[in-house]
MARPAZA-477901 format. One record per residue (C-alpha): residue number from 1; x, y, z; chain. Coordinates in Angstrom, 1 decimal, always signed. Layout:
  resi       X       Y       Z  chain
   NUM       X       Y       Z      A
...
END
This chain:
  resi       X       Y       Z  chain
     1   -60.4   -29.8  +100.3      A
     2   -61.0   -31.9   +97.3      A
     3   -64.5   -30.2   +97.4      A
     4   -62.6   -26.6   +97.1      A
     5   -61.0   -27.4   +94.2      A
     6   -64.0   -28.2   +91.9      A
     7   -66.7   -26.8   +90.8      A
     8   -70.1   -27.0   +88.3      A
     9   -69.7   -26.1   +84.6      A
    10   -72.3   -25.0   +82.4      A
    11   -73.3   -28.0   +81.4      A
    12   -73.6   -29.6   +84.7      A
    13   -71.1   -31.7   +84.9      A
    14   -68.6   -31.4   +88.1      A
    15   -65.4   -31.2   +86.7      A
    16   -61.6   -30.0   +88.2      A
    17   -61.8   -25.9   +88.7      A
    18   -58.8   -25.6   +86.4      A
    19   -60.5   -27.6   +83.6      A
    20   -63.3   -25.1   +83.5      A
    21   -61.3   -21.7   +84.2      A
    22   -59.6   -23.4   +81.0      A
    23   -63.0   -23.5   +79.2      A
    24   -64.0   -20.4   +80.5      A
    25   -60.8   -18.6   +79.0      A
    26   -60.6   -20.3   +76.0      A
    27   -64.6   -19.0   +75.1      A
    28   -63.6   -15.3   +75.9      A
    29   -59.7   -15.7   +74.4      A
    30   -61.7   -17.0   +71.3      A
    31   -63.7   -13.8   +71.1      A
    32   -61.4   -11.7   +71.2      A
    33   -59.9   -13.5   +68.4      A
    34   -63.2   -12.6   +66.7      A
    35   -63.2    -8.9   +67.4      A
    36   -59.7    -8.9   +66.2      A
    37   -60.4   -10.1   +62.9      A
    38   -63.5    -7.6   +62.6      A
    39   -61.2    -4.9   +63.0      A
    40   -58.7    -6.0   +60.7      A
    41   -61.3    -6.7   +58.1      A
    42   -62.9    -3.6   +58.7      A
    43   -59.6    -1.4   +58.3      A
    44   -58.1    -3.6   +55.0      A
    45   -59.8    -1.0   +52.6      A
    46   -58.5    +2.0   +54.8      A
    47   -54.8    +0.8   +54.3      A
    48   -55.2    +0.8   +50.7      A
    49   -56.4    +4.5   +50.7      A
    50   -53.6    +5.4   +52.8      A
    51   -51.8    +8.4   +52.4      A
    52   -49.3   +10.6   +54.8      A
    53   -51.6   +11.9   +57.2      A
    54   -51.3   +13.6   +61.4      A
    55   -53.3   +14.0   +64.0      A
    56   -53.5   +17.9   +65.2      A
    57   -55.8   +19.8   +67.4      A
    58   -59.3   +18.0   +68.1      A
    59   -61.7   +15.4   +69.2      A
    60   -61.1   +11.6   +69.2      A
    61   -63.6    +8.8   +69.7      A
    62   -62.6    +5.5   +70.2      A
    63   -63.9    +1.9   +69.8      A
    64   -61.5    -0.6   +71.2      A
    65   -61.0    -4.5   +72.4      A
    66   -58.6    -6.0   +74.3      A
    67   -57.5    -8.4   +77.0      A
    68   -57.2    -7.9   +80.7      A
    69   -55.4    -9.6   +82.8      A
    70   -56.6    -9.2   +86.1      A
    71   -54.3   -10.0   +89.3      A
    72   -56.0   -12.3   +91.9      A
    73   -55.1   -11.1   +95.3      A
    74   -53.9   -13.0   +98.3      A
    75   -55.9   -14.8  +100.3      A
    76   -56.0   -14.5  +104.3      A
    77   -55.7   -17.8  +106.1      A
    78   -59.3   -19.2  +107.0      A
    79   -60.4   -16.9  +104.3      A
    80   -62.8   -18.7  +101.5      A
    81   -60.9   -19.6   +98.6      A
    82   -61.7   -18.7   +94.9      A
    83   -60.2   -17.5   +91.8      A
    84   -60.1   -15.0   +88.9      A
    85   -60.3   -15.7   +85.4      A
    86   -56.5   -14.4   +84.9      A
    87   -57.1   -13.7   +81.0      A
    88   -60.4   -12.0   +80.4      A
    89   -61.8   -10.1   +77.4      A
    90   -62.1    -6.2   +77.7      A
    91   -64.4    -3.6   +75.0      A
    92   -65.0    +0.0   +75.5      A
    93   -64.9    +2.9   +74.2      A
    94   -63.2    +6.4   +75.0      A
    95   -63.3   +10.2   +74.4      A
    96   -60.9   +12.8   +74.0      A
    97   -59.7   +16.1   +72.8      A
    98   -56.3   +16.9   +71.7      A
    99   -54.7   +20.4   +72.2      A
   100   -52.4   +22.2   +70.3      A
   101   -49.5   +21.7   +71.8      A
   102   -49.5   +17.7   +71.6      A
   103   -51.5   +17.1   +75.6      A
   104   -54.6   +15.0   +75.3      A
   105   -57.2   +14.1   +77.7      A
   106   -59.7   +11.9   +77.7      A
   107   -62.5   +10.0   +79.2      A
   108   -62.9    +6.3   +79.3      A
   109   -65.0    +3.6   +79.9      A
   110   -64.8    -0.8   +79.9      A
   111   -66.3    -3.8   +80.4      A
   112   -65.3    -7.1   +81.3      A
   113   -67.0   -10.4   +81.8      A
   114   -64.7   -11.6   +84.8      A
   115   -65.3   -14.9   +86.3      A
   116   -65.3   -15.8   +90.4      A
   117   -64.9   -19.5   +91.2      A
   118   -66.6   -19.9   +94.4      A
   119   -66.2   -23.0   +97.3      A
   120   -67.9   -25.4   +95.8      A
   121   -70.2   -23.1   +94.2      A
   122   -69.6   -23.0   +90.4      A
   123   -68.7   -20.0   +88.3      A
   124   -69.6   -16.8   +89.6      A
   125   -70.0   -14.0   +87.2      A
   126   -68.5   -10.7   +88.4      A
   127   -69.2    -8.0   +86.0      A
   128   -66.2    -5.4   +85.9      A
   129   -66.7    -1.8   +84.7      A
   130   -63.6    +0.8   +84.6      A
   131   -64.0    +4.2   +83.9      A
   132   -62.5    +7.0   +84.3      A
   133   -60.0   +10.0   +82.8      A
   134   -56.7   +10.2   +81.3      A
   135   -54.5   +13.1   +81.0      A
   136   -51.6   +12.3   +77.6      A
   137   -49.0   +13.1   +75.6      A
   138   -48.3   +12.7   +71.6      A
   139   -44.8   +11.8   +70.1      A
   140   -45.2   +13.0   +66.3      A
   141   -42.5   +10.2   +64.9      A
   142   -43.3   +10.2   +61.3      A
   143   -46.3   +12.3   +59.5      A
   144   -48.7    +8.9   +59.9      A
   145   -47.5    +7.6   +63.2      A
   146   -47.5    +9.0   +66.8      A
   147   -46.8    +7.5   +70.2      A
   148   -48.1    +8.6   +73.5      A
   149   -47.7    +8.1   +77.2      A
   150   -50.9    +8.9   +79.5      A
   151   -51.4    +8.4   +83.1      A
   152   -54.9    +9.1   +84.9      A
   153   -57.5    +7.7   +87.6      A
   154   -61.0    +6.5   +88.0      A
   155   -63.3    +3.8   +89.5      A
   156   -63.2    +0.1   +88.7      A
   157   -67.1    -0.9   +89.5      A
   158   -67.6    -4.9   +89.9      A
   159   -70.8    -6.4   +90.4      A
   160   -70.9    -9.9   +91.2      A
   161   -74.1   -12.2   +91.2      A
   162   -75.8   -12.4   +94.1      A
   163   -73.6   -10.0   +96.1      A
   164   -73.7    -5.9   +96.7      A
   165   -72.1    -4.1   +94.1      A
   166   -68.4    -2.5   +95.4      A
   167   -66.5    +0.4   +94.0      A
   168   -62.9    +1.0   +94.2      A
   169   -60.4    +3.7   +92.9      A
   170   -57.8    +2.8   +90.7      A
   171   -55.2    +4.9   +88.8      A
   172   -53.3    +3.7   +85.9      A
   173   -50.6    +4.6   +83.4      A
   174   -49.4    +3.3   +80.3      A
   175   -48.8    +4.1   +76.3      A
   176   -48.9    +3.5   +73.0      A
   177   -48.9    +3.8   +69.6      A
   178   -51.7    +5.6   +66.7      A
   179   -51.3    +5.0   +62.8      A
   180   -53.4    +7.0   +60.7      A
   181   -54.7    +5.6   +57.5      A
   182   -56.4    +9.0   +56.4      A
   183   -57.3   +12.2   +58.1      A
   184   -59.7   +10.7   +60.5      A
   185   -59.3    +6.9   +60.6      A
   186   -56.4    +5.4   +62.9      A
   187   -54.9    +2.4   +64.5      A
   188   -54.9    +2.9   +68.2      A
   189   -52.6    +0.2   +70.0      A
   190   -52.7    +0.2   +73.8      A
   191   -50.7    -1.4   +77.2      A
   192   -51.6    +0.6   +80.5      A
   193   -51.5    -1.0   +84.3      A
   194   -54.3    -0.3   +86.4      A
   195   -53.4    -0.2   +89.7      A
   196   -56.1    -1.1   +92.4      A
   197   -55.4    +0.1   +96.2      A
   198   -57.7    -2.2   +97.8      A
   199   -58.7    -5.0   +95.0      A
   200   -62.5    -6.8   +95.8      A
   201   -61.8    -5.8   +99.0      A
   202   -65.9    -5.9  +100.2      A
   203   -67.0    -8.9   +97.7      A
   204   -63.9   -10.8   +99.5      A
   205   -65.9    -9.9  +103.0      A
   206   -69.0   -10.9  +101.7      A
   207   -68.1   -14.4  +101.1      A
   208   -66.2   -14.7  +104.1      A
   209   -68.3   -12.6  +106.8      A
   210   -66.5   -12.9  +110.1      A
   211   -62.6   -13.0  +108.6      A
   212   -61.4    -9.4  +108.7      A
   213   -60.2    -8.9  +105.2      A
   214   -57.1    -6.8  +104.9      A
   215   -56.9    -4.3  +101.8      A
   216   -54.6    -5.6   +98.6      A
   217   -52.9    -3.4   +96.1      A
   218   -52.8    -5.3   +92.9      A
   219   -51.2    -4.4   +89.3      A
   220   -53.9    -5.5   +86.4      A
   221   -52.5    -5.0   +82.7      A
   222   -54.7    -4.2   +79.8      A
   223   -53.7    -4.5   +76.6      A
   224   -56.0    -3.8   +73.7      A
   225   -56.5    -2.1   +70.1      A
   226   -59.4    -0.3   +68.7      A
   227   -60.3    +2.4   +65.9      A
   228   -60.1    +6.2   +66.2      A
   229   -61.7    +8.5   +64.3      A
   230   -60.3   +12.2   +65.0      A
   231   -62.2   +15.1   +63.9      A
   232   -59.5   +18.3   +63.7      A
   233   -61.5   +21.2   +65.2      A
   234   -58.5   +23.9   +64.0      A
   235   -60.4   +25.9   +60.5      A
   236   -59.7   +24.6   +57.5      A
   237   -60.8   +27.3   +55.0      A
   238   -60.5   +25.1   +51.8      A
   239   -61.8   +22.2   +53.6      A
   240   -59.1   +20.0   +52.3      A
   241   -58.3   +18.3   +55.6      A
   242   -55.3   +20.6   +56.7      A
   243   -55.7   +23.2   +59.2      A
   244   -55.3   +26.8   +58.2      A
   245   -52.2   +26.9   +60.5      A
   246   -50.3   +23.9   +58.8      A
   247   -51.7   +24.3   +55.1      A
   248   -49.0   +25.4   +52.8      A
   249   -51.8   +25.7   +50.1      A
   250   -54.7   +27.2   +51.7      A
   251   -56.5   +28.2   +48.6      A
   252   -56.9   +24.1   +47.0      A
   253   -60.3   +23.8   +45.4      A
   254   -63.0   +22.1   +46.8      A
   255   -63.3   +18.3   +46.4      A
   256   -59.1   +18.1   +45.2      A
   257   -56.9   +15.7   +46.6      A
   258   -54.2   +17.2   +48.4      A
   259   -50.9   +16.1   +50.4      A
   260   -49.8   +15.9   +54.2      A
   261   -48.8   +20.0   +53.3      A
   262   -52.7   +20.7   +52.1      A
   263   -51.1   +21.4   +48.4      A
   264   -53.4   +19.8   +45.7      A
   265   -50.9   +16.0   +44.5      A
   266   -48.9   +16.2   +41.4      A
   267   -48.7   +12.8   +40.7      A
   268   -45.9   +13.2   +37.9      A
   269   -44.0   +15.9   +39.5      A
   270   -43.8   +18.2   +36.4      A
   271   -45.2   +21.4   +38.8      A
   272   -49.0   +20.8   +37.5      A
   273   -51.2   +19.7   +39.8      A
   274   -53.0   +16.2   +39.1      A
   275   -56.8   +18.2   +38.8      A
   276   -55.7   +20.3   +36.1      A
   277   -53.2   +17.8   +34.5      A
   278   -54.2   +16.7   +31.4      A
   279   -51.4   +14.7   +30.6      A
   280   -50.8   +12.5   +33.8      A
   281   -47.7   +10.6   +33.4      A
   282   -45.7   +13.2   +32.2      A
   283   -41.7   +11.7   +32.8      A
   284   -39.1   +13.7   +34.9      A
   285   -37.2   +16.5   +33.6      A
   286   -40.2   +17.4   +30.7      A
   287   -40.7   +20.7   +30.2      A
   288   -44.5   +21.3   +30.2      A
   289   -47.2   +23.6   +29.2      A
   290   -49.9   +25.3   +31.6      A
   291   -52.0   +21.9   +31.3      A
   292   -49.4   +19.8   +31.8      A
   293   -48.6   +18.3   +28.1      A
   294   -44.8   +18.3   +27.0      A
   295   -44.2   +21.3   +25.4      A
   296   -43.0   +20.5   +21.4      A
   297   -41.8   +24.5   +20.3      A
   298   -41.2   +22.9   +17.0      A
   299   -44.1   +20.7   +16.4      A
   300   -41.7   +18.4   +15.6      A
   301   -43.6   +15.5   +18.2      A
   302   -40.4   +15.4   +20.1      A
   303   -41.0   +17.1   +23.4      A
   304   -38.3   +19.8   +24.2      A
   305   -37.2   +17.8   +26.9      A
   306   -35.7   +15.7   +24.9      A
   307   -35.3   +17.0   +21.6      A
   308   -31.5   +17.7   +20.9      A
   309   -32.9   +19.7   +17.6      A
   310   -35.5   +22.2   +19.2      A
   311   -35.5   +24.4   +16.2      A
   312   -36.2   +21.7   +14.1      A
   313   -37.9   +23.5   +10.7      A
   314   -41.7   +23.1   +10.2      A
   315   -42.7   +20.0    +8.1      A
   316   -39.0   +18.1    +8.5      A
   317   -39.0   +14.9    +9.3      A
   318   -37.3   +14.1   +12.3      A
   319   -35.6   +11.1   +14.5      A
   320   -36.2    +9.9   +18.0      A
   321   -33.7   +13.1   +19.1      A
   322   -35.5   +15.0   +17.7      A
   323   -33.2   +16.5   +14.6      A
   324   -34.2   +16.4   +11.3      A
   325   -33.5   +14.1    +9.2      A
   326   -30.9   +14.0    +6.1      A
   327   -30.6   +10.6    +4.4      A
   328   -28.1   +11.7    +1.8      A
   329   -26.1   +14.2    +4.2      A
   330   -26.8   +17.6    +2.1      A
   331   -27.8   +19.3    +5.3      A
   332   -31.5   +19.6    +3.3      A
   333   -33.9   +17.3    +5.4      A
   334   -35.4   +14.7    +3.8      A
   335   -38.9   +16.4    +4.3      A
   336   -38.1   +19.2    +1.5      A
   337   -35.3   +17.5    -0.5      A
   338   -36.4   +17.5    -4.0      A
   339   -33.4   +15.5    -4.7      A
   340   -32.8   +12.7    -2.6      A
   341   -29.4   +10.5    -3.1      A
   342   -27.0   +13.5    -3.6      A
   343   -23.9   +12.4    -4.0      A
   344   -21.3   +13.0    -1.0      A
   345   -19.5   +16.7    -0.6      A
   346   -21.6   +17.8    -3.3      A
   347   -23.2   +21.7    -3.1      A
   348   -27.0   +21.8    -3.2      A
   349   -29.4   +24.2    -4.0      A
   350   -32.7   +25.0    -1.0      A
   351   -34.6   +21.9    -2.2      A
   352   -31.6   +19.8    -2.2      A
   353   -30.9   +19.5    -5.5      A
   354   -27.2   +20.4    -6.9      A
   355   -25.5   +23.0    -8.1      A
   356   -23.7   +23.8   -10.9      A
   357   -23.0   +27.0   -12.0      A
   358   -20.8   +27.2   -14.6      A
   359   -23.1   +24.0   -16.2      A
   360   -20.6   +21.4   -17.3      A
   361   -22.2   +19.0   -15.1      A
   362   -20.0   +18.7   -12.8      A
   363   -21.8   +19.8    -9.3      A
   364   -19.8   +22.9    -7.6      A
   365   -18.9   +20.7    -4.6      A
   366   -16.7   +18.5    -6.6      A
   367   -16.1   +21.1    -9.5      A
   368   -12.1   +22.1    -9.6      A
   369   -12.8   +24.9   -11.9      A
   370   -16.5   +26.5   -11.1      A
   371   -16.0   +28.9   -13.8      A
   372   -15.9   +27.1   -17.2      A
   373   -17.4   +28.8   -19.8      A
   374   -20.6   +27.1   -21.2      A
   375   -20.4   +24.3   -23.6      A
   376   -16.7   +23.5   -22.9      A
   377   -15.8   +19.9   -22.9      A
   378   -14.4   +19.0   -19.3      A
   379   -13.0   +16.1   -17.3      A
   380   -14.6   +14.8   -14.0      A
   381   -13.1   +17.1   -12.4      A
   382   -15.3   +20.0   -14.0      A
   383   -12.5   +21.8   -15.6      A
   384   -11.2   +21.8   -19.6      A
   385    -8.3   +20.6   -20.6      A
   386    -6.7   +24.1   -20.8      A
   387    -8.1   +24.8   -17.1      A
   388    -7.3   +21.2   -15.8      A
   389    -3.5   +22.1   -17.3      A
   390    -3.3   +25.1   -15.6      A
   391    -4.3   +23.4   -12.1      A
   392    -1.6   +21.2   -13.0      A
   393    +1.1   +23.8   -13.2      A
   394    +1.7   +23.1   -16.7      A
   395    -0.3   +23.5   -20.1      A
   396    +1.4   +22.3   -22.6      A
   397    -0.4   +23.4   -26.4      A
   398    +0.9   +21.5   -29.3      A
   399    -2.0   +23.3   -31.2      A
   400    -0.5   +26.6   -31.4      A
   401    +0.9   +26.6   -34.8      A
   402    +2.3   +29.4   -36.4      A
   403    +3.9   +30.0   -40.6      A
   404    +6.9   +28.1   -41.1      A
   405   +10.0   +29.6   -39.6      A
   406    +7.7   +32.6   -38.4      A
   407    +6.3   +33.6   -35.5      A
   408    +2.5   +34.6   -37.1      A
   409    -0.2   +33.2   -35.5      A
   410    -2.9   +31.3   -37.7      A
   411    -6.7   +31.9   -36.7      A
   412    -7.4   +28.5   -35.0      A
   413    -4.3   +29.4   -32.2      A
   414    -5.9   +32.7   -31.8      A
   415    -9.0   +30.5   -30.7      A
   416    -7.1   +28.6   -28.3      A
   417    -5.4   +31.7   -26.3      A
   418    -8.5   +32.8   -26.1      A
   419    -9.9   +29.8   -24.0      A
   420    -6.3   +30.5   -22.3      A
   421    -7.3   +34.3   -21.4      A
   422   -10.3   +33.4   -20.1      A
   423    -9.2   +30.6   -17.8      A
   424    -6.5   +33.0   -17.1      A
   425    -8.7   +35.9   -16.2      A
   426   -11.0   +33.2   -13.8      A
   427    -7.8   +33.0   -12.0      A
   428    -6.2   +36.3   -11.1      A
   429    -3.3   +34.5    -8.7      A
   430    -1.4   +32.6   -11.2      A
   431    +1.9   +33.9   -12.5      A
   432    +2.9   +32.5   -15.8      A
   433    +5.8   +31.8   -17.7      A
   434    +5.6   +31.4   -21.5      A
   435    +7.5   +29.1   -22.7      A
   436    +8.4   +28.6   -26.9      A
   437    +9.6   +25.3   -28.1      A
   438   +10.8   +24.1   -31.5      A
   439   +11.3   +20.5   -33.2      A
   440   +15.3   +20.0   -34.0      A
   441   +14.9   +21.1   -37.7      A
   442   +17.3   +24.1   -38.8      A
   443   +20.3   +25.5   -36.7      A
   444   +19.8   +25.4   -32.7      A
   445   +20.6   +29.4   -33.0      A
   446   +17.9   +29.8   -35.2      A
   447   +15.3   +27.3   -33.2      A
   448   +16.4   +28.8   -29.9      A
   449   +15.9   +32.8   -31.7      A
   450   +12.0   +31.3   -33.6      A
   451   +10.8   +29.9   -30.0      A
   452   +11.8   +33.4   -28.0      A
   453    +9.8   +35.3   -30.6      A
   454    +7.2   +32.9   -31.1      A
   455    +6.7   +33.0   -27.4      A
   456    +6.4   +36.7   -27.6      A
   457    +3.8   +37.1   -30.1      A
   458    +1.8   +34.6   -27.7      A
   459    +2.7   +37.3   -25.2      A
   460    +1.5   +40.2   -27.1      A
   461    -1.7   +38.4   -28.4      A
   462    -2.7   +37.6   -24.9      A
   463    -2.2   +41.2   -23.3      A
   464    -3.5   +43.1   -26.4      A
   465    -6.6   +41.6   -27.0      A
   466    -7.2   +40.8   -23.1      A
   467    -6.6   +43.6   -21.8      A
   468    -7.6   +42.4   -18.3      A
   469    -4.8   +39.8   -18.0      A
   470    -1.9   +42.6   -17.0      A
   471    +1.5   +42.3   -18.4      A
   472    +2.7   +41.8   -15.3      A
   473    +1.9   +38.5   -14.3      A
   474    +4.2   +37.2   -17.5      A
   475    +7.4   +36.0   -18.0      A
   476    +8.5   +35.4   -21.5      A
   477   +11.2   +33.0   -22.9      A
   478   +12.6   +30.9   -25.6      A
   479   +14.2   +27.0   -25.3      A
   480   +14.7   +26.4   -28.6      A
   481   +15.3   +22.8   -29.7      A
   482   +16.6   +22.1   -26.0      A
   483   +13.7   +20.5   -24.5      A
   484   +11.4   +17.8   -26.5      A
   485    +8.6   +15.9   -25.5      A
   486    +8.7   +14.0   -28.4      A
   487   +11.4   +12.2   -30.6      A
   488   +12.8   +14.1   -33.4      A
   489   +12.9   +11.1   -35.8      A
   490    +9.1   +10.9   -37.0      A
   491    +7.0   +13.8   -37.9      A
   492    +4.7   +13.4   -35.3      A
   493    +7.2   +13.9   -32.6      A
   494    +8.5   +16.8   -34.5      A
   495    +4.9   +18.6   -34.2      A
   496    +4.3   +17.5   -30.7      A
   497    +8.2   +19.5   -29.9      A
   498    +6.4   +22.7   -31.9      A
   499    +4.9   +23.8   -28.5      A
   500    +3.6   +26.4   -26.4      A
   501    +3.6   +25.9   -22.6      A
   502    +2.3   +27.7   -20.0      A
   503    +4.3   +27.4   -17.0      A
   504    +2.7   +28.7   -13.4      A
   505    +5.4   +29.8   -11.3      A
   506    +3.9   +30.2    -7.7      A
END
């Protein structure tokens, strides 16, 4: 028995038989390892070019390598005794044609170096050939990835040294999984269980001639990966890789990159295509031109996508919004502002400069009293003293003097009511009362009678020589001694009492 359970390895050395099944499977385990890493080596450059991509109607050839696992059958008492490798390598290839509706068949073909440890024999190659057809199914489960289930028949074909050949049916089913990296490379992962009706039935009879050998079914699993290329044999008019059937943009120039939809990639997603882009990078929400570039309406180098100020005028200088900009706050941009530094609230001119139109210096956005006639002395308000009294409510006019105890008018007070007229005339809403006063000197009857008809002829000189002014607009009245400004006691207060006021009323 001891004899059974040994056997002669390559070297020559008799060792145990599971020591050098060991060997045996750790050679072909490591090369599969090896085809493995070929694969993945080979594919790294195709996952970096990968884009959404799906298999449709066509022709598939595959390269694959895998493991098989082969089960060793029972043995009949009195039988000889050997064994099977139970891990061996497995390579092949296979060809198929998908049809439109997602059924594939195809044909296939492997080989595996299988090992036969005989009675005190050694190793005994058997070489195993499958081939056969398969009749599948794809699962579309994202636009790179499908999944299949397949089922199909053939012949397994071993051929063991020094023994006839035998050939056996087998049928199998199984599944797996396909990852495209572009239109026509894929990842092809495989599992499928061959099933064998009568497994090295005639190779067992051959080593044991004269035992009646009774027929085994046996379950063998393959598992394996490979490479498919898949050549879609639907039209594809533009030749972009999409079928006329499934391309949403059938007319993509020749040589343009296009999406899983056959429409030519727009990398920034601003509705030009990347071929005729000519500014790539474009950010979201951009409006853009027919080439792609932001469009800028107002040449302002703000894009209108994000320009707040898309009218911005030619030549202004703008901010990062967009709007032009106004250092001094004129609403002039700085870009045609002749003046820069206006003052606040100010009125400017075009260029930016301000106005004044009355020319007292006083700039019409601050001016009180636009009108003043030219060369009048004014406050910083803009308006004269006469004007700036009116504002007030109340000009009062010391300087209108008149003959002693009379009511005539001297030539320098006929001056003055005519600054009064014209600052009267620049302001058609004022009603005004004209008040007469007189210092304390003389009788109160007679101060309180001068001041009513001084106050008249200030009346009648206003209206007769200023026509404009409207009688209308006038109240006229006399106070007499009743109501100084000044004291009495000194000659200056006395003048300053000698008064004219003009009193606005609304």
């Amino acid at each position: 028995m001891e004899q059974r359970r040994r056997l002669v390895t390559s070297a020559g050395k008799d060792v145990p038989r599971n020591v050098a099944l060991k060997e045996v499977s750790a050679v072909r385990s490591s090369g599969t390892l090896a085809v493995f890493i070929v694969l993945l080596a080979t594919s790294g450059d195709l996952v970096a070019q990968y884009s959404s991509r799906r298999g449709g109607e066509g022709v598939e050839v595959e390269g694959y390598a895998g493991v098989f696992f082969p089960k060793e059958p029972a043995f009949q008492p009195g039988e000889l005794g050997f064994n099977l490798d139970p891990r061996d390598i497995l390579v092949g290839g296979r060809l198929g044609y998908t049809f439109p509706l997602n059924f594939f068949v195809q044909g296939e073909f492997g080989y595996s170096p299988m090992a036969l440890v005989e009675n005190g024999g050694g190793v005994r190659n058997i070489n195993t050939v499958v081939y056969g057809g398969s009749l599948g199914y794809n699962f579309q489960v994202a636009s790179p990835a499908q999944l299949f289930l397949l089922g199909g028949a053939g012949v397994i074909h071993w051929d063991p040294d020094g023994l006839p050949q035998e050939n056996q049916l087998r049928l199998h089913v199984g599944g797996g999984a396909r990852f495209f990296l572009t239109r026509v490379v894929a990842i092809r992962i495989e599992a499928r269980d061959h099933i064998v009706p009568a497994t090295m039935s005639k190779t067992r009879q051959n080593l044991a001639p004269g035992i009646a050998v009774t027929d085994e079914l046996t379950h063998n699993l393959e598992v394996s990966g490979g490479i498919s290329l898949f050549f879609d044999t639907r039209r594809d008019s533009d030749r972009d890789g999409i079928a006329d059937d499934a391309d949403r943009c059938p007319g993509t120039p020749r040589g343009v990159l296009s999406d899983a939809r056959g429409c030519p990639l727009d990398g920034d997603a601003d509705g030009v295509e990347d071929y005729r882009d000519r500014c790539a990078g474009t950010p979201a929400t951009v409006s853009v031109d027919a080439s792609g570039c932001a469009l800028d309406v107002d040449g302002d180098g703000v894009p209108d996508g994000r320009d707040l100020c898309p009218n911005t005028e030619a030549g202004a200088q703008v901010d990062a919004n967009g709007c032009a900009l106004d250092s001094d706050g004129d609403r002039v941009p700085d870009g045609r502002d002749a003046c820069a530094g206006t003052p606040a609230g100010a009125q400017v001119d075009e260029t930016g400069c301000v106005l004044d139109l009355d020319g007292d210096g006083v700039s019409n956005g601050t001016d009180r009293c636009p009108s003043t006639p030219t060369g009048r002395a004014v406050n910083e308000e803009g308006c004269s003293r006469i004007e700036a009294g009116l504002e007030a409510g109340r000009l009062i006019l010391s300087e209108i003097s008149f003959e002693t105890n009379s009511a005539n008018l001297n030539e320098e007070s006929r001056r003055i009511l005519d600054e009064v007229a014209e600052a009267l005339l620049a302001r058609p809403d004022l009603e005004i009362e004209i008040q007469g006063h007189t210092d304390s000197v003389g009788s109160a009857a007679a101060n309180l009678r001068l001041s009513d008809r001084r106050a008249q002829a200030v009346y009648e000189y206003l209206i007769r020589n200023h026509s404009n002014l409207g009688p209308g607009r006038f109240v006229v009245r006399g106070f007499g001694e009743t109501s100084p400004i000044a004291s009495n006691d000194t000659a200056s207060g006395r003048r300053a009492n000698r008064r004219v006021e003009f009193v606005v009323m609304n």
